[in-house]
C-alpha positions as CSV (number, residue, x, y, z in Angstrom):
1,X,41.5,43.7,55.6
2,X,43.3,43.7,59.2
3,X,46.0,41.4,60.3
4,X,48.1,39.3,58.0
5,X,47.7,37.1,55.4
6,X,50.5,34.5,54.3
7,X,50.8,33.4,50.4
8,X,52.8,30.4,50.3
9,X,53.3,29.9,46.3
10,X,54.3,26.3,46.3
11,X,56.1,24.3,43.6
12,X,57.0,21.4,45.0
13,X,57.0,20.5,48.8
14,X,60.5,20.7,49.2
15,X,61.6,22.2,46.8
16,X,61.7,26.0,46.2
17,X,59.4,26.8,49.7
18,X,60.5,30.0,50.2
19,X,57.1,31.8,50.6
20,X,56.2,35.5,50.5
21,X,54.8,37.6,53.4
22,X,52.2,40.4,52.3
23,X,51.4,42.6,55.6
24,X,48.4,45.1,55.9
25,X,50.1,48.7,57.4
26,X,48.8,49.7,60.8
27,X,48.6,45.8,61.5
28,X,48.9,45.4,65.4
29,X,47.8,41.2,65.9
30,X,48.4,38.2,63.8
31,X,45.6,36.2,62.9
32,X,45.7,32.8,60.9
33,X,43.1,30.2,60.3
34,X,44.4,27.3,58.9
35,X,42.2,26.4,55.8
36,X,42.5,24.1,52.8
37,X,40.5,22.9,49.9
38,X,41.0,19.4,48.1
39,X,41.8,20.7,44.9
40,X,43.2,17.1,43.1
41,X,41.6,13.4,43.9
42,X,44.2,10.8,43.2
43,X,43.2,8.4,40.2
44,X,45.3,6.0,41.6
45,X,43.3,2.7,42.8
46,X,43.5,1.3,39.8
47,X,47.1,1.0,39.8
48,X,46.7,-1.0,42.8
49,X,44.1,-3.1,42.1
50,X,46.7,-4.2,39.1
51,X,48.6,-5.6,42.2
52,X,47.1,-8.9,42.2
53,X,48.3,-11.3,44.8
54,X,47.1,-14.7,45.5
55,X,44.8,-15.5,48.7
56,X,44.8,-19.1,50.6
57,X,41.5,-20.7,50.3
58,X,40.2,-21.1,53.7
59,X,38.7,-24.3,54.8
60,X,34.8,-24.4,54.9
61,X,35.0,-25.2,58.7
62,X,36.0,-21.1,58.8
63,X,32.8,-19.8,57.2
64,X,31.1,-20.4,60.1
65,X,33.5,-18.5,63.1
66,X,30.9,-16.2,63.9
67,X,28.2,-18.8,64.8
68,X,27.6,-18.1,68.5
69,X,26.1,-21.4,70.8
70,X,22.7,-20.4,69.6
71,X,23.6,-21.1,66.1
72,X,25.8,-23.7,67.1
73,X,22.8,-26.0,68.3
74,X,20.3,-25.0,65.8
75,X,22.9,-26.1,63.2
76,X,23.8,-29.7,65.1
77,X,19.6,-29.9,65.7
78,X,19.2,-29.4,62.1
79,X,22.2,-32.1,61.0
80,X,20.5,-34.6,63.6
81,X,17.3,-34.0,61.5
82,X,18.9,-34.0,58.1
83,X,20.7,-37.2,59.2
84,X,16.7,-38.9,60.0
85,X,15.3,-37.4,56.8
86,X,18.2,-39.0,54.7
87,X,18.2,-42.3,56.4
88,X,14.1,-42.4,55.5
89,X,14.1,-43.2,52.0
90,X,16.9,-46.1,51.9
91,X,15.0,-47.8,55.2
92,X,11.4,-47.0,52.8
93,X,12.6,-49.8,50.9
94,X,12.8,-52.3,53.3
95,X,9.2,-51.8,53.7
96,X,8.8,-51.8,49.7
97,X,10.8,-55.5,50.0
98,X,8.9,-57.1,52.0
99,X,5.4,-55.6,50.0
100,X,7.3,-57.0,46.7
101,X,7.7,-60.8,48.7
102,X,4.3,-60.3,49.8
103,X,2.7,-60.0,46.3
104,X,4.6,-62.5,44.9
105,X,4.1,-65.1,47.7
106,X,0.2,-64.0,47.4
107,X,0.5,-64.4,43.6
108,X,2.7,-68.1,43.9
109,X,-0.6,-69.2,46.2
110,X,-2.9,-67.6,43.3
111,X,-1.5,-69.4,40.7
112,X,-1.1,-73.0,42.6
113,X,-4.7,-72.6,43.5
114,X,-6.0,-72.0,40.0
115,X,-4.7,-75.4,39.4
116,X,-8.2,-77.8,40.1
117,X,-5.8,-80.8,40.9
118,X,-4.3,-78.9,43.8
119,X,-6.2,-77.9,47.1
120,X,-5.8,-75.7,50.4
121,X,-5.8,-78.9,52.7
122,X,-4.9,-77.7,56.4
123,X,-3.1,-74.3,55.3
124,X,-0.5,-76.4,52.9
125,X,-1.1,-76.9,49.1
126,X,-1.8,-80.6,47.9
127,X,-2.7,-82.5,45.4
128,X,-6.4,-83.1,45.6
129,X,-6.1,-87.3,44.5
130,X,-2.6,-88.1,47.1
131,X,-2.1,-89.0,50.5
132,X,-0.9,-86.8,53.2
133,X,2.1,-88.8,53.3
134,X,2.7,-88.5,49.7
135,X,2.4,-84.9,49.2
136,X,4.8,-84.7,52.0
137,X,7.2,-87.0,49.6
138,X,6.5,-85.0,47.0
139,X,7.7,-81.5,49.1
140,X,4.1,-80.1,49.2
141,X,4.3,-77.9,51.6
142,X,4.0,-74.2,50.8
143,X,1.5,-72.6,52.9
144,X,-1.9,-71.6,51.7
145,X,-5.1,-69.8,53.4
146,X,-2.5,-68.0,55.7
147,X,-2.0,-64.4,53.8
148,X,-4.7,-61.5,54.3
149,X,-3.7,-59.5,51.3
150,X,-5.8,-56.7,52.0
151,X,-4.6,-56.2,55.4
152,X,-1.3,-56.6,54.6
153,X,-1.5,-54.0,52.1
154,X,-3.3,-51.3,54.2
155,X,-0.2,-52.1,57.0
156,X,1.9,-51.1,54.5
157,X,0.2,-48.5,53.8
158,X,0.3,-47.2,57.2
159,X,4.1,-47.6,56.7
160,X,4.1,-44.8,54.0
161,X,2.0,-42.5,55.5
162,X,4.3,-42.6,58.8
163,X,7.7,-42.2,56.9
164,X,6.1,-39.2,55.2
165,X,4.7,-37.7,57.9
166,X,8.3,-37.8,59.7
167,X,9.6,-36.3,56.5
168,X,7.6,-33.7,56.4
169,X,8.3,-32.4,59.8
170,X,12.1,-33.9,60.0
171,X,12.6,-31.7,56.5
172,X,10.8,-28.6,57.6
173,X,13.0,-29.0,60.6
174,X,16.4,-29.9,58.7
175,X,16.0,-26.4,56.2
176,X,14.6,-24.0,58.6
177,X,17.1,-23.9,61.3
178,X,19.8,-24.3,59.1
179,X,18.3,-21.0,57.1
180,X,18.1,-19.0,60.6
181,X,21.4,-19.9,61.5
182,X,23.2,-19.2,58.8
183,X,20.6,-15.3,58.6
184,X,22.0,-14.7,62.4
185,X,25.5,-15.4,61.0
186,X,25.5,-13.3,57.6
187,X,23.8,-10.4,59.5
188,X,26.7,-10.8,62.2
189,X,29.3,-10.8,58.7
190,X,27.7,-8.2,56.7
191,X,27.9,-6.0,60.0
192,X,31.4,-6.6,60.5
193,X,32.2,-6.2,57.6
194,X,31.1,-2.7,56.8
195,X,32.2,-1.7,60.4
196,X,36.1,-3.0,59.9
197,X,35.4,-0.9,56.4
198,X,34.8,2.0,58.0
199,X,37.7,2.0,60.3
200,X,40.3,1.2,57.5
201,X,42.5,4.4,56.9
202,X,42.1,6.3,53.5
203,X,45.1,4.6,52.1
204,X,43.2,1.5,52.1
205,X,40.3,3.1,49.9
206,X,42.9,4.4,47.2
207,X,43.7,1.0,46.5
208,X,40.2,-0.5,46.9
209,X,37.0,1.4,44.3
210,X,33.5,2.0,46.3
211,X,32.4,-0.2,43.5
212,X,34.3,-3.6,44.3
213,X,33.2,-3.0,48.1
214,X,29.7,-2.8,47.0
215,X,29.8,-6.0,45.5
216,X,31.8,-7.8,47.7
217,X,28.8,-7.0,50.7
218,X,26.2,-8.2,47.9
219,X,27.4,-10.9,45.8
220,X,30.3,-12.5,47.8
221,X,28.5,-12.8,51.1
222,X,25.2,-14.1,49.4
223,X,27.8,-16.7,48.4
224,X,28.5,-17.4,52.0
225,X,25.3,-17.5,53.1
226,X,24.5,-19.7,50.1
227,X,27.2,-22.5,51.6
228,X,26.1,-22.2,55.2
229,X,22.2,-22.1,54.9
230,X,20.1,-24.8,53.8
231,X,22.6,-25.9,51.2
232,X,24.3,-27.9,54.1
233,X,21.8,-29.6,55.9
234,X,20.8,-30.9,52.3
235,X,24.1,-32.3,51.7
236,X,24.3,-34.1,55.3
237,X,20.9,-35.5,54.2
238,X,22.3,-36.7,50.5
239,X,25.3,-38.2,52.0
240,X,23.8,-39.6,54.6
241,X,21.6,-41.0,52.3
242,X,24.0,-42.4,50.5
243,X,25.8,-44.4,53.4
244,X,22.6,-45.9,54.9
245,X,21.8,-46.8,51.3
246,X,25.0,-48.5,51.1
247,X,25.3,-50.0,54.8
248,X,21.4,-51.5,53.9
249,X,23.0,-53.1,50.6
250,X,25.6,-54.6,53.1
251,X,22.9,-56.1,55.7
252,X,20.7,-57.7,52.7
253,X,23.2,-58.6,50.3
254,X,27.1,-57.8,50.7
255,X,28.2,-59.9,47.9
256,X,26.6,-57.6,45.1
257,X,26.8,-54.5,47.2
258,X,30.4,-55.4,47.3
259,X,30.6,-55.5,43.2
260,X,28.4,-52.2,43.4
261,X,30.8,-50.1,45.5
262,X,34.1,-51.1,44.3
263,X,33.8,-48.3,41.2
264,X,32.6,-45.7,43.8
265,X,36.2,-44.6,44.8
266,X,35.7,-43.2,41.2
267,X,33.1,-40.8,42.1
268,X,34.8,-39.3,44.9
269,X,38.3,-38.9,43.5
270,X,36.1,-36.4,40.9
271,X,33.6,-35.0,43.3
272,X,36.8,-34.0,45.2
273,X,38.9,-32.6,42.0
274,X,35.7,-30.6,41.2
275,X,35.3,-29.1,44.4
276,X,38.9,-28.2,44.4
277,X,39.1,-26.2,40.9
278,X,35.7,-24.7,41.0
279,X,36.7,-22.7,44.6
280,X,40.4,-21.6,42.9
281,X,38.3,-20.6,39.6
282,X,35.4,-18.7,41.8
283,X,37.4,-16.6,43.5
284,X,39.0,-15.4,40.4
285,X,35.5,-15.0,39.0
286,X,34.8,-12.9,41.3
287,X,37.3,-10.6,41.5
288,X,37.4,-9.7,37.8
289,X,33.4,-9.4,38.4
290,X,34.3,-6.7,41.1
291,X,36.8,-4.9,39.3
292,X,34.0,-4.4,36.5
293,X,31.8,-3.8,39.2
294,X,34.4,-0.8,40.2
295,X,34.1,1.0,36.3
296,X,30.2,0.9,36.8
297,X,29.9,2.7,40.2
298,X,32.4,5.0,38.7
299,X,31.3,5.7,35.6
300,X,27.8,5.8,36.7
301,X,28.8,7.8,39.6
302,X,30.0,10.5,37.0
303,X,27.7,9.5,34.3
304,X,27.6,14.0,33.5
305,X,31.5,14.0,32.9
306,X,30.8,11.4,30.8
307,X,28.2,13.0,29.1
308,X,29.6,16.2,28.6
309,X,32.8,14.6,27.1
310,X,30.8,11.8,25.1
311,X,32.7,8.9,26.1
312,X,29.4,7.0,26.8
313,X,30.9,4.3,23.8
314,X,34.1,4.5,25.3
315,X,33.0,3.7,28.7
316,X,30.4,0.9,27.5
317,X,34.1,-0.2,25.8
318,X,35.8,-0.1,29.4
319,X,34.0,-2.0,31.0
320,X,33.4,-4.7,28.3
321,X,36.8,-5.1,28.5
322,X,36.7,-6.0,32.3
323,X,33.7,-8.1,31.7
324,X,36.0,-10.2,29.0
325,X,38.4,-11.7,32.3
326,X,34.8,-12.6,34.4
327,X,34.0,-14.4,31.3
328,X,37.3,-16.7,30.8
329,X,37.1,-17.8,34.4
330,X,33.6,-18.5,34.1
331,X,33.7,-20.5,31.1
332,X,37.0,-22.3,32.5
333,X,34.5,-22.8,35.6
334,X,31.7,-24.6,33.3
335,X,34.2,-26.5,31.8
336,X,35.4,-28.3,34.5
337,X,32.4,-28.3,36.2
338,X,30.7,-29.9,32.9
339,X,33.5,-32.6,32.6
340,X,33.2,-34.0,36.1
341,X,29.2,-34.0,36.7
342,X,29.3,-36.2,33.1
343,X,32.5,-38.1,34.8
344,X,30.6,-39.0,37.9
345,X,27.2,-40.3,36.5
346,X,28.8,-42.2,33.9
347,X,30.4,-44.2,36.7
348,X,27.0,-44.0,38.1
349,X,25.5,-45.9,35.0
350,X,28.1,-48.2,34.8
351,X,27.0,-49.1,38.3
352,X,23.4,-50.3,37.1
353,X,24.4,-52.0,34.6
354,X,27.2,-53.8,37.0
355,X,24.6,-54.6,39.6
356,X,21.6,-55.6,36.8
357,X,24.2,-58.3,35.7
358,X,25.4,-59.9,38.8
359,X,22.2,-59.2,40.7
360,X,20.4,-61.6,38.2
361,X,23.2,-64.4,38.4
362,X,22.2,-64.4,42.3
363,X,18.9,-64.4,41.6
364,X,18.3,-67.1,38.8
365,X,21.4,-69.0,38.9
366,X,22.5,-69.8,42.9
367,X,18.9,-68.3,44.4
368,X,21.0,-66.7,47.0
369,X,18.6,-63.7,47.0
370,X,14.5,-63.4,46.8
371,X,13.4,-60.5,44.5
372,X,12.4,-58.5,47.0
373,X,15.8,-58.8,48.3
374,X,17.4,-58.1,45.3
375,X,14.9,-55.3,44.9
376,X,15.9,-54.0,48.4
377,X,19.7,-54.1,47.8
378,X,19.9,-52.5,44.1
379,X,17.6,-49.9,44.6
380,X,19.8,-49.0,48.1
381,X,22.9,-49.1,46.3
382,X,21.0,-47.2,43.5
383,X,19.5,-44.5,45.7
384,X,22.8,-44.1,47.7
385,X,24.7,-43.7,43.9
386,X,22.0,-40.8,42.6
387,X,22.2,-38.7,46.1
388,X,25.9,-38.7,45.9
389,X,26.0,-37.5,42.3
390,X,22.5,-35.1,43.4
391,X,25.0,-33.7,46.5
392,X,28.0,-32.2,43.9
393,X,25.8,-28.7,43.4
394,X,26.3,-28.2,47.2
395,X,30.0,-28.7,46.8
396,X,30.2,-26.3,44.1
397,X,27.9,-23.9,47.1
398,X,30.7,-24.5,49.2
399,X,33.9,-24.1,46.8
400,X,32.3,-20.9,45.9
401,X,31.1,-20.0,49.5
402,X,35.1,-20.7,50.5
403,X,36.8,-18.0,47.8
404,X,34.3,-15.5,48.8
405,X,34.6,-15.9,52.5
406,X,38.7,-15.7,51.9
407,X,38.6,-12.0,50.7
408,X,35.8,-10.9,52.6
409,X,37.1,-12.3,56.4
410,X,40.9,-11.3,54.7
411,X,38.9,-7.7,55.4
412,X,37.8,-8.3,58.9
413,X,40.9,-9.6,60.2
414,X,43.1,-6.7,58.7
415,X,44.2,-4.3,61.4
416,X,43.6,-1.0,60.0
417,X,47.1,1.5,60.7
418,X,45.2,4.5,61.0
419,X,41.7,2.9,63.3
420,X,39.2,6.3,63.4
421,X,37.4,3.9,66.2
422,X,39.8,3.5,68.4
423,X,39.9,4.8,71.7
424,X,43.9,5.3,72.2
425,X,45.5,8.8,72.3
426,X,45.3,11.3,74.8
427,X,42.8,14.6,74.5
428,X,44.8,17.9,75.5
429,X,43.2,19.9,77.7
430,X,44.2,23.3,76.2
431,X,44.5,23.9,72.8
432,X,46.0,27.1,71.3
433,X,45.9,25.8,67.4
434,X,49.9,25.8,67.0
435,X,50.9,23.2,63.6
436,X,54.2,22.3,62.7
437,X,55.6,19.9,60.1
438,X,59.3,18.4,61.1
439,X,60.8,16.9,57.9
440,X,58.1,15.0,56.6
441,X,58.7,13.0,53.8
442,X,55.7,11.0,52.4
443,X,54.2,9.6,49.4
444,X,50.5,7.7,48.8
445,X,50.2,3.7,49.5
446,X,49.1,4.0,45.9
447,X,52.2,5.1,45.0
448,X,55.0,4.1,47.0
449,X,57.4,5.4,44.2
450,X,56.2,8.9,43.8
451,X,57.3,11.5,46.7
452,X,55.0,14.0,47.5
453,X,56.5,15.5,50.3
454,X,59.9,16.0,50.9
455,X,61.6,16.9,54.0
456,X,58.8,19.8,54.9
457,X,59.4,22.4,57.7
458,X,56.5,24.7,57.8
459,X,54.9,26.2,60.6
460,X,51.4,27.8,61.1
461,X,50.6,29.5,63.8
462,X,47.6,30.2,65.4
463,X,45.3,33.0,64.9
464,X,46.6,33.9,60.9
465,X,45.1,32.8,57.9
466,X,47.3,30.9,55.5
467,X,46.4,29.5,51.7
468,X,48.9,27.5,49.8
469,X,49.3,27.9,46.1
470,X,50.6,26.0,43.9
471,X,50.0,23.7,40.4
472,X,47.8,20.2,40.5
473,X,50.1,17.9,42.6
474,X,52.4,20.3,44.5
475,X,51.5,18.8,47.7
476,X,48.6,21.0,48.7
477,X,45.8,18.6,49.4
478,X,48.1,16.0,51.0
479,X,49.5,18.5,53.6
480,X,45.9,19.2,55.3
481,X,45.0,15.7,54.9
482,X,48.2,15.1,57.2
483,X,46.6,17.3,60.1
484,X,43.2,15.3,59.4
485,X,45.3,12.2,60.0
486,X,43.9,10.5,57.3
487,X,47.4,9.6,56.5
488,X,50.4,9.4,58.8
489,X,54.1,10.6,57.2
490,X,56.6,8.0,56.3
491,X,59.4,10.1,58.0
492,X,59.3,12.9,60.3
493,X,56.2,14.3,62.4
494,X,53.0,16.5,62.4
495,X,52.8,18.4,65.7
496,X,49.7,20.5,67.5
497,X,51.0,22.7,69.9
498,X,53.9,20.5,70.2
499,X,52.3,17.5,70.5
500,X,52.6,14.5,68.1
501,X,49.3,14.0,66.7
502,X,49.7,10.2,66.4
503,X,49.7,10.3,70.2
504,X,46.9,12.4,70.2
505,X,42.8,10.5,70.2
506,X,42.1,10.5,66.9
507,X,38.3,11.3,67.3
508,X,38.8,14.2,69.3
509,X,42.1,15.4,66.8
510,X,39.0,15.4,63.8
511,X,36.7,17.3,66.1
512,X,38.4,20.1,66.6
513,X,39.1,20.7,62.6
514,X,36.2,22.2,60.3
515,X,36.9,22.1,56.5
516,X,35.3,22.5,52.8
517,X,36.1,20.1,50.7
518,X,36.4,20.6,47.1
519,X,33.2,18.3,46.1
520,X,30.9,18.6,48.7
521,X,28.9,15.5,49.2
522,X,25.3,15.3,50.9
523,X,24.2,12.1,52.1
524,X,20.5,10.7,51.4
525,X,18.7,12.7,54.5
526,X,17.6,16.1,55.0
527,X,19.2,18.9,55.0
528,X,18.6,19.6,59.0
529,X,20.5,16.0,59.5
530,X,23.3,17.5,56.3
531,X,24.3,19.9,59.1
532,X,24.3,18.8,62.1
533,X,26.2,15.3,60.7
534,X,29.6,16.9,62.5
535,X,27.6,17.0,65.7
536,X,25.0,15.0,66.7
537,X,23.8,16.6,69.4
538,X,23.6,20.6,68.1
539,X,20.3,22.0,68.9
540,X,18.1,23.8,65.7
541,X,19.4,27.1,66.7
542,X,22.6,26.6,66.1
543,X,21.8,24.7,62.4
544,X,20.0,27.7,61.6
545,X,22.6,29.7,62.7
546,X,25.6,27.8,60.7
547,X,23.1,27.8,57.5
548,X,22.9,31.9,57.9
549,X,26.6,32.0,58.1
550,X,26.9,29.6,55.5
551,X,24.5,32.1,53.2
552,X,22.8,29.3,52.6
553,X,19.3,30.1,54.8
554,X,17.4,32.0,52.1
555,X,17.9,28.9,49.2
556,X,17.0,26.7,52.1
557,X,13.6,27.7,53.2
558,X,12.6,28.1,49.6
559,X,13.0,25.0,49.2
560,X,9.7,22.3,49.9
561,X,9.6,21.6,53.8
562,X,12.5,23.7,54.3
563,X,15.4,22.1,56.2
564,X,13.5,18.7,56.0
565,X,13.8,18.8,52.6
566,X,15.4,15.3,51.6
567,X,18.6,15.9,49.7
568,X,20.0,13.9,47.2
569,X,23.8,12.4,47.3
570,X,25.0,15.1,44.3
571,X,25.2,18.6,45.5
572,X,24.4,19.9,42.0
573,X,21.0,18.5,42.2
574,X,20.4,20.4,45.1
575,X,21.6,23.4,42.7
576,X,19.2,22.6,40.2
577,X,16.6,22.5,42.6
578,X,17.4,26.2,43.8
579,X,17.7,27.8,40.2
């Protein structure tokens, strides 16, 4: 073969370098292509996903940054409605106090009537054998003949019909727009999201499995959108529920809504304590659910090594193991939450039974309040009591919605160090293909303690071919991946044509490499799309041409709608499908 080819035996990068030179006789030119394969992956992430370290719990005013004006008003549109809809049911019972009044004035007359001493004389009961003058003494003077019972009742129930008409649309209102603002806003998230993931720089994804990303853009942001969809509008409908309930008790009767809400301190000291553990405990909840999440993408990912081996029990043991930590925080989550949902309605109880006992004392003894009153006032104070306990599962949305959102916008705030998207870095207008390593020293994030490079000089020049040997670890891998850019050196500097390729656009640095990596991956799409992924914009000539070259043409067309054939992800399927 003409030119020359230089085997660099390597035992450790910086230490023992010295390479050999084999040279064809007759040689005239120098020609080297720099080529590398990925011959080692680095089962290192989870050493770093052992480095636990604690996040701030954002406040639940931050799950909703993204919310642009649009969303902005269709959430304060659907508050203003959920505010109506709650104030309807504690303002229903006015209309159910004065119905009670009315039937028991209606039955009073009934019953005074039935008496045949007693008459309907000038619309005042009498007694039928005494003197105007005398019944007067005697304080005959409730009103009689004056109550249309049936049209009083049909008023009434025009009243009902109204308030639930205004429900209806106020509540169709109140969940709907809170539901489209919060879609706009996960779709905004989940978008983000995967695009900062993208630009992070491999040393991120050592540390972080494919498995825990996939279920922190399924489960954790379906917990955001859980505490910003309609789970809010029906709290602001609950509490507000609640406060017209009590301000009602206040206008009717403040002496035993007084008595009522003196224990309700009670119920938000523990609706506030609950809140408070249940977001600590959820976000550790879910970070043991995504490291188990992590061993099933991998092992299922691999599921023929495991196979081959059988260590099917031993990963079904694996990742039992990681289930075992998801379990302890959720059970110390039920715990809690158990204790302080019985907490709060046994203050509720004790409530009712307060307000049954001084609420008949007013009644019966000092007649301070009619029944309907009463009526009016406990069932206020009673509604308000139930939708404050019935608004603690949308706290528990929102504790949970807040330790989500904290690891997921912890993702989309981080500046990656190595950003693929960025448009910085200059494009040479020349290049001749010239690489040179000036001591570089690095080692992986992964592994800060482990040096993998030390102090490298080499220099490849262009127009040669070049392979680097050496044992599982020697450096080989890591030293192409250094050109790529996918990691920069901790000391010293990589250099094309004498330029630093940090200040070089990193877009345009990738372009201008073409390698084989040691698993080749195809992605979901046909095999046409496989090829031209590199370059968008390359006609079908030159595919076919690259898949000749490749000696892959012949497999291709055999295979069913040739190079629209859709591939799977694992190229060894695509192997099975040729043999």
């Amino acid at each position: 073969m003409p030119g020359t080819v230089r085997l660099r035996s390597i035992k450790r990068f910086g230490q023992e370098n010295d390479g050999y030179e084999f040279s064809d006789e007759g040689s005239t030119s120098e020609r080297r292509l720099s080529i590398g394969r990925l011959l080692c992956q680095h089962l290192t992430h989870a050493l770093c996903c052992s480095r636990e370290r604690r996040r701030p719990i954002l406040s639940w005013r931050s799950d909703f940054r993204f919310a642009s004006c649009r969303e902005i008003c269709m959430m304060i549109i659907g508050s203003l409605c959920a505010i109506v809809h709650g104030s309807a049911q504690p303002l229903m019972l006015l209309v159910f106090g004065m119905l009670t009044d009315t039937f028991i004035e209606y039955d009073i007359e009934l019953n005074e009537l039935s008496d045949p001493e007693k008459a309907c004389v000038n619309n005042t009961i009498q007694w039928r054998n005494l003197t105007q003058e005398e019944n007067l003494a005697l304080n005959m003077t409730r009103s009689c003949g004056l109550l249309n019972i049936e049209y009083e009742m049909t008023n009434f129930a025009y009243y009902y019909v109204g308030i639930g008409a205004g429900v209806f649309i106020l509540g169709y209102l109140q969940i709907s727009l809170w539901i489209t603002a919060a879609a706009r806003q996960i779709q905004i998230i989940r978008r983000m999201y995967f695009r900062k993931v993208m630009r992070m720089e491999i040393g991120w994804f050592d540390c972080t499995s494919v498995g825990e990303l996939n279920t922190r853009m399924s489960d954790d942001i379906n917990k955001i959108n859980d505490a910003i969809a309609d789970q809010v509008g029906i709290f602001i409908q609950r509490f507000t529920t609640f406060v017209v309930g009590f301000l009602m008790g206040f206008a009717r009767g403040w002496k035993l809504t007084l008595v009522i809400i003196s224990v309700s301190p009670l119920i938000g000291v523990g609706a506030g304590l609950m809140a408070l553990f249940v977001a600590k405990l959820t976000g550790m909840e879910l970070q043991a659910y995504a490291k188990a999440g992590a061993v099933a993408d991998e092992v299922l990912s691999s599921v023929r090594t495991v196979a081959a081996f059988g260590g099917e029990k031993k990963e079904v043991d694996r990742y039992d193991s990681n289930l075992v930590s998801a379990q302890r925080w959720g059970i110390r989550k039920g715990l809690i939450m158990g204790f302080f949902t019985g907490y709060m309605w046994f203050i509720i109880f004790l409530c009712y039974a307060l307000a049954f006992w001084y609420g008949s004392s007013l009644v019966v003894d000092t007649q301070e309040y009619s029944p309907g009153t009463l009526l009016q006032v406990f069932f206020g104070v009673l509604i308000a009591a139930l939708n404050l306990g019935q608004a603690s599962p949308c706290l528990e949305a929102f504790a949970a919605g807040r330790g989500a959102a904290t690891i997921i916008f912890e993702t989309i705030e981080r500046e990656p160090q190595i950003d693929c998207l960025s448009e910085a870095g200059y494009k040479l207008d020349k290049v001749k293909g010239d690489l040179e390593y000036h001591n570089v020293t690095f080692h992986y994030p992964s592994r800060p303690e482990v040096k993998i490079l030390d102090q490298l000089n080499l220099q490849v020049k262009s127009g040669e071919t070049t392979a680097f040997v050496g044992p599982s670890g020697a450096g080989k891998s890591t030293t192409i991946q250094l050109i790529q850019r996918f990691y920069d050196p901790k000391e010293g500097m990589v250099t094309l044509d004498g330029h630093d390729i940090r200040g070089l656009n990193i877009q345009w640095l990738r372009s201008l490499i073409g390698i084989v990596e040691q698993e080749p991956v195809l992605f979901a799409t046909t095999i046409a799309e496989n090829i031209r992924y590199g370059r968008p914009g390359v006609s079908n000539d030159d595919i076919i041409s690259a898949a000749k070259e490749a000696n892959a043409y012949n497999f291709i067309m055999d295979l069913p709608q040739a190079g629209d054939h859709l591939t799977p992800t694992n190229m060894s399927n695509i192997h099975r499908h040729h043999n």
